[in-house]
N, C-alpha and C positions, 0 to 999 in steps of 0.2 A: 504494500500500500504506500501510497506518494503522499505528501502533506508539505504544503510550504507553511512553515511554522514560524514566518514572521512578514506579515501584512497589515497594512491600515486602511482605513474606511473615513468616511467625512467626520465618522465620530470621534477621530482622536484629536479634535481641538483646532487649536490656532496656531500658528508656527511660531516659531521663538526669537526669531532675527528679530530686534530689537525695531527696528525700522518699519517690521508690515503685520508687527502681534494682533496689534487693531483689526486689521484691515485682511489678513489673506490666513484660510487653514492648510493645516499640514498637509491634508487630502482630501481633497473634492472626489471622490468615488463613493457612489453610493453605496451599501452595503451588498444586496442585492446583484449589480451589475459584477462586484467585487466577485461576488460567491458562482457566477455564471463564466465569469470569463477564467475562473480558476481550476472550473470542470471542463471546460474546452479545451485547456493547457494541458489534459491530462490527470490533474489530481483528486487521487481518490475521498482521501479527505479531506475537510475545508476546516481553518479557525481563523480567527482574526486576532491580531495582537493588539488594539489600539491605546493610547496612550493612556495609561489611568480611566480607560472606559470599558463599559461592557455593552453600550446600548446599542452595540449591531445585533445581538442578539434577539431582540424584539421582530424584525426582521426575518434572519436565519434558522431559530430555533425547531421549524418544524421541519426543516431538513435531518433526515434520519445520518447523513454524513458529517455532519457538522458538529463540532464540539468548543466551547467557549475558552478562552484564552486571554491574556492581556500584557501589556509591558509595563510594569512598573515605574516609575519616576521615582528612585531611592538618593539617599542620601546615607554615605558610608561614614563608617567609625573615624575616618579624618576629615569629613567637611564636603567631601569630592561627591559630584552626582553621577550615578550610573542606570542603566536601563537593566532592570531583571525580567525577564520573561516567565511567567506562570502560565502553566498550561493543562487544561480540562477540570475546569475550578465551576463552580457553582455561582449562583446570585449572593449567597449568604456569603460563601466564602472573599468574593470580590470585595463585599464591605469591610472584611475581617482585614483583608490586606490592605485595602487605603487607607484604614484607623490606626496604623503599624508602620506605614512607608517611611515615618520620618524617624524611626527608632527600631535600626537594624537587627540590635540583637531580640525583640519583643518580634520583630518580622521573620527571623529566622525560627525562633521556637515556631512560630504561628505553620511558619511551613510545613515542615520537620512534623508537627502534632497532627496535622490537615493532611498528612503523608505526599503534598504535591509534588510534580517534576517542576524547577525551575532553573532557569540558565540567567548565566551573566551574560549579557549581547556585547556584541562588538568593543572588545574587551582592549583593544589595542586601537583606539579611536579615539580622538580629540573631541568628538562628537557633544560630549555632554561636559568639557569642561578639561579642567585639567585634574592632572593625577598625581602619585605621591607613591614611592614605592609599596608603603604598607598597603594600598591598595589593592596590589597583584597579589600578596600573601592572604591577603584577605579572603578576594577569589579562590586562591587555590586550596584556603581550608575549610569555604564555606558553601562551595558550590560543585552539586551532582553533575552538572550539566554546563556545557560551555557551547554556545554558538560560533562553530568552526569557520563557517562559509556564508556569507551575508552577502546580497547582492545590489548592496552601495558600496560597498569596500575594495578601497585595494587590495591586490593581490598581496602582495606582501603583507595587511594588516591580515587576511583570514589566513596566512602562512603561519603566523605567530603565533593567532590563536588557536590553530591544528597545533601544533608542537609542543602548548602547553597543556592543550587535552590529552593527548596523547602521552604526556611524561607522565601526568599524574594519571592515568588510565580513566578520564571522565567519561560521561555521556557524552559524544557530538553530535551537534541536530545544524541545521543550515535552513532558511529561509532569505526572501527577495527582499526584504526591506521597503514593499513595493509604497511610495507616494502615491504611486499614479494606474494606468491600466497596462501601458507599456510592458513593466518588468515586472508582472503579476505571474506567478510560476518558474519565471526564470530559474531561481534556486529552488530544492526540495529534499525533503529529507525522508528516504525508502527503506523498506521493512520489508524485506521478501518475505514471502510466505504467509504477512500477516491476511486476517480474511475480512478483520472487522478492528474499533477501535481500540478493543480490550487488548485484541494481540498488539495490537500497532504497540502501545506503551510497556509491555513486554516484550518486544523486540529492541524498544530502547533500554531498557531498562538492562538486557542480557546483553547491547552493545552490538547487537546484529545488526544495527542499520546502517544506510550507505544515506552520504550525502554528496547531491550530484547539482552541477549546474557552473556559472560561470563568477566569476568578480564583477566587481564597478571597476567603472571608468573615467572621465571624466564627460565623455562624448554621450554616454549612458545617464549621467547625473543631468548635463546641458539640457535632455531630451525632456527628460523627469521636471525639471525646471519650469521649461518651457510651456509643458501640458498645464502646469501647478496654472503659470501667469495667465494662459488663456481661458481656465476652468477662473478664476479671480476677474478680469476682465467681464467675463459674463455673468458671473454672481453679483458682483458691483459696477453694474454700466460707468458711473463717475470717476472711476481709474483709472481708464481709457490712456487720460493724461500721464502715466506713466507709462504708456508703451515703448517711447523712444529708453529705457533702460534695459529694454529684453535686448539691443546688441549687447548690454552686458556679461548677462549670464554667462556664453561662454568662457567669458574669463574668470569671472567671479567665480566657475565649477573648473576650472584648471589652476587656480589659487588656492581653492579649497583641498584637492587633488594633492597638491603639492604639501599643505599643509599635513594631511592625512599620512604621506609615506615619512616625513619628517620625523610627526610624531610616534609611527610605529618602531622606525628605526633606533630612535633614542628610547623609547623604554624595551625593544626588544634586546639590545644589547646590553641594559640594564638588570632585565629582571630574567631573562632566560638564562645568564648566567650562573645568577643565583638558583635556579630552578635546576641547573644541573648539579651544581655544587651540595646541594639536600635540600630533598622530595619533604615539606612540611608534614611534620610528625601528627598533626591534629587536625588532616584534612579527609572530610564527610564521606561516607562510604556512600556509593547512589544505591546498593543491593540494602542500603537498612530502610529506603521508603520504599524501595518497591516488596516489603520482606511485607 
Protein backbone atom coordinates (compact mmCIF):
# COMPACT_ATOMS: atom_id res chain seq x y z
CA UNK A 1 0.00 0.00 0.00
CA UNK A 2 1.25 3.61 -1.02
CA UNK A 3 0.42 6.80 1.35
CA UNK A 4 2.03 10.16 0.87
CA UNK A 5 2.24 10.94 4.41
CA UNK A 6 2.92 14.44 4.30
CA UNK A 7 0.32 16.80 2.42
CA UNK A 8 -1.63 20.04 3.16
CA UNK A 9 -5.09 21.39 2.21
CA UNK A 10 -6.55 25.11 2.43
CA UNK A 11 -6.91 24.07 6.03
CA UNK A 12 -3.52 24.59 7.31
CA UNK A 13 -3.68 28.28 7.63
CA UNK A 14 -1.91 31.28 6.59
CA UNK A 15 1.72 31.37 5.56
CA UNK A 16 4.28 32.60 7.65
CA UNK A 17 6.43 35.01 5.51
CA UNK A 18 6.09 37.98 7.46
CA UNK A 19 5.16 40.13 4.53
CA UNK A 20 1.70 38.03 3.17
CA UNK A 21 0.56 36.22 6.80
CA UNK A 22 -2.47 38.61 6.40
CA UNK A 23 -3.04 38.26 3.13
CA UNK A 24 -2.18 34.73 1.40
CA UNK A 25 -2.59 30.78 2.91
CA UNK A 26 -0.17 28.06 2.82
CA UNK A 27 -2.45 26.17 0.58
CA UNK A 28 -5.24 26.93 -1.46
CA UNK A 29 -6.23 23.16 -2.23
CA UNK A 30 -9.32 22.17 -1.35
CA UNK A 31 -9.48 19.09 0.64
CA UNK A 32 -11.55 17.07 -1.41
CA UNK A 33 -9.71 17.87 -4.88
CA UNK A 34 -6.46 17.06 -2.54
CA UNK A 35 -7.82 13.46 -1.78
CA UNK A 36 -8.96 12.88 -5.70
CA UNK A 37 -5.91 13.82 -7.25
CA UNK A 38 -3.89 11.80 -4.66
CA UNK A 39 -5.91 8.50 -5.95
CA UNK A 40 -5.09 9.29 -9.40
CA UNK A 41 -1.36 9.52 -8.49
CA UNK A 42 -1.78 6.13 -7.43
CA UNK A 43 -2.05 6.10 -3.60
CA UNK A 44 -3.66 3.68 -1.94
CA UNK A 45 -4.16 5.44 1.14
CA UNK A 46 -4.92 9.01 1.71
CA UNK A 47 -4.12 11.41 5.02
CA UNK A 48 -3.53 14.82 5.26
CA UNK A 49 -0.90 16.46 7.59
CA UNK A 50 -2.15 20.00 7.85
CA UNK A 51 -0.68 22.60 10.06
CA UNK A 52 -2.05 22.24 13.62
CA UNK A 53 -5.53 21.39 11.93
CA UNK A 54 -7.70 18.42 11.43
CA UNK A 55 -10.72 20.17 9.66
CA UNK A 56 -10.05 18.20 6.37
CA UNK A 57 -11.57 15.69 7.98
CA UNK A 58 -15.04 16.88 7.96
CA UNK A 59 -14.63 16.56 4.31
CA UNK A 60 -12.79 13.14 3.94
CA UNK A 61 -13.95 11.00 6.78
CA UNK A 62 -16.37 8.86 4.82
CA UNK A 63 -13.73 7.61 2.63
CA UNK A 64 -13.07 4.09 3.81
CA UNK A 65 -9.02 4.82 2.77
CA UNK A 66 -8.47 7.78 4.40
CA UNK A 67 -7.11 8.15 7.97
CA UNK A 68 -6.47 11.48 9.95
CA UNK A 69 -3.01 12.97 10.58
CA UNK A 70 -1.42 16.33 11.36
CA UNK A 71 1.82 18.30 11.64
CA UNK A 72 2.42 19.77 14.74
CA UNK A 73 3.87 23.24 15.40
CA UNK A 74 6.36 22.30 18.43
CA UNK A 75 8.55 24.14 20.39
CA UNK A 76 11.72 22.17 21.62
CA UNK A 77 13.47 21.89 25.08
CA UNK A 78 15.91 24.90 23.74
CA UNK A 79 13.50 27.56 22.34
CA UNK A 80 13.88 26.11 18.58
CA UNK A 81 10.59 25.33 16.54
CA UNK A 82 10.12 22.08 14.70
CA UNK A 83 7.34 20.29 12.66
CA UNK A 84 6.32 16.77 14.30
CA UNK A 85 4.01 14.66 12.27
CA UNK A 86 1.35 12.49 14.05
CA UNK A 87 -0.20 10.01 12.30
CA UNK A 88 -3.81 8.15 12.48
CA UNK A 89 -4.84 10.14 15.60
CA UNK A 90 -8.41 10.76 16.50
CA UNK A 91 -10.62 14.14 17.02
CA UNK A 92 -10.12 13.63 20.94
CA UNK A 93 -6.71 12.98 20.41
CA UNK A 94 -5.97 16.08 18.18
CA UNK A 95 -7.15 18.31 21.12
CA UNK A 96 -4.82 16.35 23.41
CA UNK A 97 -1.87 17.30 21.27
CA UNK A 98 -2.49 21.01 20.65
CA UNK A 99 -3.09 21.49 24.64
CA UNK A 100 0.68 19.88 24.85
CA UNK A 101 2.48 21.42 21.74
CA UNK A 102 4.10 24.05 23.66
CA UNK A 103 5.53 21.72 26.43
CA UNK A 104 7.55 18.89 24.83
CA UNK A 105 8.06 16.70 27.56
CA UNK A 106 3.95 16.76 28.62
CA UNK A 107 3.70 16.18 24.45
CA UNK A 108 5.99 13.37 24.52
CA UNK A 109 4.31 11.36 27.44
CA UNK A 110 0.92 12.28 25.74
CA UNK A 111 2.29 10.37 22.68
CA UNK A 112 4.01 7.52 24.13
CA UNK A 113 0.55 6.87 26.46
CA UNK A 114 -1.83 7.43 23.02
CA UNK A 115 0.63 4.69 21.73
CA UNK A 116 0.98 7.09 18.33
CA UNK A 117 3.60 6.97 15.35
CA UNK A 118 5.00 10.34 15.17
CA UNK A 119 8.08 11.64 13.13
CA UNK A 120 10.39 14.74 13.25
CA UNK A 121 9.87 16.24 9.54
CA UNK A 122 12.55 17.63 7.62
CA UNK A 123 14.86 17.42 10.22
CA UNK A 124 17.87 19.19 8.47
CA UNK A 125 15.94 22.30 7.39
CA UNK A 126 16.04 25.89 8.02
CA UNK A 127 12.41 25.78 7.51
CA UNK A 128 11.05 26.45 10.92
CA UNK A 129 13.96 28.55 12.40
CA UNK A 130 17.05 27.87 13.43
CA UNK A 131 18.61 25.19 15.46
CA UNK A 132 21.19 24.27 18.25
CA UNK A 133 22.97 21.01 18.45
CA UNK A 134 20.94 19.75 21.41
CA UNK A 135 18.24 19.73 19.09
CA UNK A 136 19.47 16.71 16.90
CA UNK A 137 20.07 14.61 20.32
CA UNK A 138 16.83 15.45 21.12
CA UNK A 139 15.40 13.87 17.97
CA UNK A 140 17.49 11.14 18.07
CA UNK A 141 16.35 10.08 21.63
CA UNK A 142 12.95 11.02 21.39
CA UNK A 143 11.70 10.17 18.18
CA UNK A 144 10.40 6.52 16.44
CA UNK A 145 10.19 7.97 13.36
CA UNK A 146 12.05 10.35 11.08
CA UNK A 147 10.90 11.71 7.73
CA UNK A 148 13.71 10.43 5.32
CA UNK A 149 12.58 11.84 1.96
CA UNK A 150 10.36 15.02 1.80
CA UNK A 151 9.59 16.40 -1.59
CA UNK A 152 10.46 20.30 -0.93
CA UNK A 153 14.00 19.40 0.14
CA UNK A 154 17.06 19.15 -1.12
CA UNK A 155 18.73 16.35 -1.86
CA UNK A 156 21.32 16.48 0.38
CA UNK A 157 18.89 17.62 3.21
CA UNK A 158 16.77 14.09 2.84
CA UNK A 159 20.43 12.44 2.60
CA UNK A 160 21.17 13.56 6.03
CA UNK A 161 18.10 12.71 7.22
CA UNK A 162 18.28 8.89 5.71
CA UNK A 163 21.66 8.59 7.42
CA UNK A 164 20.54 9.60 10.75
CA UNK A 165 17.46 7.17 10.50
CA UNK A 166 19.37 4.67 9.43
CA UNK A 167 22.33 5.00 12.27
CA UNK A 168 19.90 4.80 14.92
CA UNK A 169 17.63 2.11 13.14
CA UNK A 170 14.20 4.45 13.18
CA UNK A 171 11.12 4.29 11.37
CA UNK A 172 11.50 6.14 7.80
CA UNK A 173 8.33 7.36 6.01
CA UNK A 174 8.70 10.08 3.15
CA UNK A 175 5.83 12.30 1.99
CA UNK A 176 5.51 15.52 -0.99
CA UNK A 177 5.33 18.36 1.33
CA UNK A 178 2.68 19.10 -1.23
CA UNK A 179 1.50 23.21 -1.09
CA UNK A 180 -0.14 22.91 -4.03
CA UNK A 181 -1.69 20.09 -6.60
CA UNK A 182 1.53 19.98 -8.75
CA UNK A 183 3.70 17.71 -6.32
CA UNK A 184 0.69 15.98 -4.73
CA UNK A 185 2.06 12.14 -4.72
CA UNK A 186 5.38 12.87 -5.90
CA UNK A 187 6.88 11.36 -2.66
CA UNK A 188 5.36 8.12 -0.93
CA UNK A 189 5.82 5.80 1.59
CA UNK A 190 5.17 1.76 0.48
CA UNK A 191 4.36 -1.34 2.43
CA UNK A 192 4.39 -4.36 0.25
CA UNK A 193 2.09 -6.74 1.11
CA UNK A 194 0.04 -4.54 3.22
CA UNK A 195 -3.89 -5.16 2.36
CA UNK A 196 -5.55 -2.56 4.59
CA UNK A 197 -4.40 0.23 7.05
CA UNK A 198 -3.95 -1.84 10.09
CA UNK A 199 -1.10 -3.79 8.06
CA UNK A 200 0.15 -0.49 6.47
CA UNK A 201 1.34 0.79 10.39
CA UNK A 202 2.74 -2.72 10.90
CA UNK A 203 4.79 -2.65 8.19
CA UNK A 204 6.18 0.60 9.44
CA UNK A 205 6.39 -0.26 12.58
CA UNK A 206 8.53 -3.96 11.59
CA UNK A 207 10.47 -1.26 9.20
CA UNK A 208 9.39 -3.01 5.96
CA UNK A 209 8.57 -0.06 4.16
CA UNK A 210 10.03 1.46 1.19
CA UNK A 211 10.14 5.15 0.55
CA UNK A 212 10.11 6.14 -3.10
CA UNK A 213 9.83 9.36 -5.03
CA UNK A 214 12.12 12.32 -5.94
CA UNK A 215 13.76 15.60 -3.88
CA UNK A 216 12.82 19.58 -4.25
CA UNK A 217 14.33 21.72 -6.33
CA UNK A 218 14.23 24.97 -6.79
CA UNK A 219 12.52 24.95 -10.25
CA UNK A 220 9.89 22.55 -8.38
CA UNK A 221 9.50 25.07 -5.31
CA UNK A 222 9.28 28.22 -8.31
CA UNK A 223 6.30 26.18 -9.73
CA UNK A 224 4.73 25.50 -6.05
CA UNK A 225 5.08 29.33 -5.60
CA UNK A 226 3.63 30.37 -8.52
CA UNK A 227 0.37 28.14 -8.34
CA UNK A 228 0.22 29.45 -4.40
CA UNK A 229 0.29 33.47 -6.07
CA UNK A 230 -2.34 32.77 -8.69
CA UNK A 231 -4.71 30.57 -6.38
CA UNK A 232 -4.12 34.23 -3.96
CA UNK A 233 -4.75 36.53 -6.83
CA UNK A 234 -8.04 34.93 -7.38
CA UNK A 235 -9.05 34.55 -3.72
CA UNK A 236 -8.23 38.39 -3.20
CA UNK A 237 -9.02 40.09 -6.66
CA UNK A 238 -7.36 43.46 -4.94
CA UNK A 239 -3.68 41.87 -5.02
CA UNK A 240 -3.79 41.89 -8.41
CA UNK A 241 -1.22 44.97 -7.76
CA UNK A 242 1.40 42.71 -6.73
CA UNK A 243 1.80 40.71 -9.71
CA UNK A 244 4.62 42.53 -11.06
CA UNK A 245 6.76 40.46 -7.92
CA UNK A 246 5.85 36.93 -9.31
CA UNK A 247 9.29 37.63 -11.67
CA UNK A 248 10.48 37.40 -8.34
CA UNK A 249 10.00 34.17 -7.08
CA UNK A 250 12.31 32.44 -9.19
CA UNK A 251 14.94 33.98 -7.31
CA UNK A 252 13.53 34.29 -4.12
CA UNK A 253 13.17 29.94 -4.48
CA UNK A 254 16.93 29.79 -5.73
CA UNK A 255 17.95 31.87 -2.47
CA UNK A 256 15.84 29.92 -0.41
CA UNK A 257 17.49 26.78 -2.22
CA UNK A 258 20.76 27.87 -1.47
CA UNK A 259 19.98 28.76 1.87
CA UNK A 260 18.44 25.13 2.43
CA UNK A 261 21.80 23.16 1.34
CA UNK A 262 23.86 25.65 3.59
CA UNK A 263 22.20 24.85 6.29
CA UNK A 264 22.17 21.00 5.94
CA UNK A 265 25.70 21.18 5.21
CA UNK A 266 26.65 22.86 8.52
CA UNK A 267 24.63 20.85 10.87
CA UNK A 268 25.28 17.65 8.95
CA UNK A 269 28.97 17.94 9.60
CA UNK A 270 28.02 18.90 12.94
CA UNK A 271 25.89 16.55 14.25
CA UNK A 272 26.57 13.32 12.07
CA UNK A 273 29.62 13.22 13.52
CA UNK A 274 28.61 13.16 16.66
CA UNK A 275 26.08 10.46 15.64
CA UNK A 276 28.98 8.38 14.62
CA UNK A 277 31.08 8.84 17.49
CA UNK A 278 27.90 7.29 20.17
CA UNK A 279 24.54 6.14 19.13
CA UNK A 280 22.46 8.06 22.30
CA UNK A 281 22.02 5.63 25.01
CA UNK A 282 18.26 6.94 25.96
CA UNK A 283 16.96 6.83 22.43
CA UNK A 284 12.99 5.60 22.08
CA UNK A 285 12.40 2.06 20.82
CA UNK A 286 9.52 2.47 17.96
CA UNK A 287 8.78 -1.65 18.77
CA UNK A 288 7.40 -0.37 22.53
CA UNK A 289 4.31 1.60 20.62
CA UNK A 290 3.69 -0.53 18.39
CA UNK A 291 4.02 -3.40 21.20
Amino acid sequence: MKCDMHVHSWHSGMCTIPLLKKICRECYTPADEMYARLKRSGMTLVTVTDHDSIDAAETLRHHPDFFLSEEITVHLPSGCEAHVGVYDITERQHIGLQARRDDMPRLLAYLQQERLLYSINHMFSGLTGRRVEEDFQFFAENFPAMEILNGAMPVASNRASSQTCESLNRIGIGGSDSHGVLSLGRVWTDVPGARNKHEFFEGLYARRARVLGRSGNHLRLSAELLTIAGHLFRDKPWTIGLAPLIALIPVASLINYACEVSFEAYWRNRWLRVLQSAVPSRAIQATELAA
